[in-house]
C-alpha positions in Angstrom: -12.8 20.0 -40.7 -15.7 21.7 -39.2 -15.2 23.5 -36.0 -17.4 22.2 -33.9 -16.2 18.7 -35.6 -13.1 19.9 -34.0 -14.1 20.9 -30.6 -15.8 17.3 -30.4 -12.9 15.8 -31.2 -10.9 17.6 -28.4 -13.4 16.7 -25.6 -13.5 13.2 -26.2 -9.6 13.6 -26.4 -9.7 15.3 -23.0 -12.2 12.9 -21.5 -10.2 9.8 -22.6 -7.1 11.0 -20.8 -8.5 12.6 -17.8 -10.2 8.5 -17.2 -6.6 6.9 -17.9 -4.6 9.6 -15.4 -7.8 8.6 -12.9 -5.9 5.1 -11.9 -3.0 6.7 -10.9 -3.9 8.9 -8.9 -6.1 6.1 -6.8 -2.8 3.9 -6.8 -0.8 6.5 -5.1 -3.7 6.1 -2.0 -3.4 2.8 -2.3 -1.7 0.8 0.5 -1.5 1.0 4.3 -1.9 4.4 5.9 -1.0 5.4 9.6 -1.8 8.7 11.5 1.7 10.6 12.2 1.5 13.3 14.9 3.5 16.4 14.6 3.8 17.0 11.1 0.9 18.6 9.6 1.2 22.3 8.6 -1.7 25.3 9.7 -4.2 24.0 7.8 -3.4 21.2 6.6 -4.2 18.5 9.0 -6.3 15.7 8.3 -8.9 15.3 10.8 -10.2 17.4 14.7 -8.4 17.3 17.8 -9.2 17.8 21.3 -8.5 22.1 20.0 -11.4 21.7 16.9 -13.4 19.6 14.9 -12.3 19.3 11.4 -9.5 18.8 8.9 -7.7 21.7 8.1 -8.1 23.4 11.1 -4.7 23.1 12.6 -3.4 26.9 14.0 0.1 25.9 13.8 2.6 24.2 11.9 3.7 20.9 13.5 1.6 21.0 16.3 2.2 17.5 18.4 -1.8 16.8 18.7 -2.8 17.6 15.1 -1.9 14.6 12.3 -1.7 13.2 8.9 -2.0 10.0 7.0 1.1 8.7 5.5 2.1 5.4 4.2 2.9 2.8 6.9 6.5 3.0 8.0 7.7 7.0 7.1 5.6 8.6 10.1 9.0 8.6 12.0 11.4 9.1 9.5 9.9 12.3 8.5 9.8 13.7 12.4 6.5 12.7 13.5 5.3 10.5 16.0 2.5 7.3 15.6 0.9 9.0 19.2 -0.9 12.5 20.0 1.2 14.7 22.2 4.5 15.1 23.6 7.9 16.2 22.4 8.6 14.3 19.3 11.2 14.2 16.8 15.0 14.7 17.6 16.4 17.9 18.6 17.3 20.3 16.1 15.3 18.1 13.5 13.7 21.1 12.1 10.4 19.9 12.4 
């Protein structure tokens, strides 16, 4: 087989299963989201606070006004809060 026969071949290859792992990825966005406060990293936060205007701007890790979106119903269970500010989380949680 030619080469470039070949590196045809592989592209399409390539293309065909980058479109079918495409779904998947959408279907793990899929589904109610809600804002949890208190558990984005320095960086990594999803949208401005009061502090500055964009996502990925947090300072600090954890920060009580900075958030992410999670699927409905695991804000809490993984420390957070559903509102901006505060103490939040238990006590020695970690978080």
């Amino acid at each position: 087989m030619k080469s470039s026969r070949v590196l045809i071949a592989s592209a399409l290859a390539g293309l065909i299963a980058a479109s079918a792992a495409a779904p998947a990825g959408a279907q793990a966005q899929a589904g109610p989201r809600e804002k949890c406060y208190g558990i984005a990293k320095a960086g990594q936060n999803d949208c401005g606070t009061a502090r500055h205007t964009c996502a990925g701007k947090a300072t600090r890790d954890n920060d009580p006004a900075d958030w992410k979106l999670v699927p409905k119903g695991t804000c809490e269970k993984a420390g957070g809060k559903l509102s901006p500010g505060g103490e939040r989380g238990k006590p020695g949680g970690g978080k």
